[in-house]
Residue, then its C-alpha position, 0 to 999 in steps of 0.5 A: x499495468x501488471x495487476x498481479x505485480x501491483x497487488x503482490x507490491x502493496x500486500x508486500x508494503x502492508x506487510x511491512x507497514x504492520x512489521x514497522x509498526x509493531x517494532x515501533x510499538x516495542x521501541x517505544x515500550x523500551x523507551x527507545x525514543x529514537x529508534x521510534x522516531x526513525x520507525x514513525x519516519x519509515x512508517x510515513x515513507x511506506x504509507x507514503x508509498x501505498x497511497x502512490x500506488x493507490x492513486x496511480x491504480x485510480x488514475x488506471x482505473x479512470x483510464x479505461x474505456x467501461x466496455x465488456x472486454x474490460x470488465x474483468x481488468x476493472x474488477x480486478x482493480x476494484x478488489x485491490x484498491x478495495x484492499x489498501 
């Protein structure tokens, strides 16, 4: 697993959650019903998402053997699942 490639991934996804976000607050604000509702909708699918690669990192993690050749590796994972 590419630990780099995974962090920029999600940073990338709470990005964008926050831009749909913040998009969906102004449609609603200009009562723009659908354009909300299509917004909460891209907001479930990116949350959706994040919480994959969550998981995923998770299952990584348990996968490794706790040993000192890896201990850089696990706190890297920590740090990121600390993040989402």
């Amino acid at each position: 697993m590419n630990l780099l490639e995974t962090k920029q991934e999600i940073l990338r996804l709470k990005l964008e959650l926050v831009s749909i976000q913040i998009e969906k607050s102004e449609a609603i604000q200009q009562q723009d019903y659908l354009k909300a509702a299509d917004l909460r909708e891209k907001e479930h699918q990116v949350t959706e998402t994040l919480k994959n690669q969550k998981k995923a990192l998770e299952t990584y993690l348990n996968s490794l053997v706790p040993d000192p050749s890896n201990l850089e590796e696990i706190n890297s994972i920590l740090i990121i699942l600390k993040d989402i």
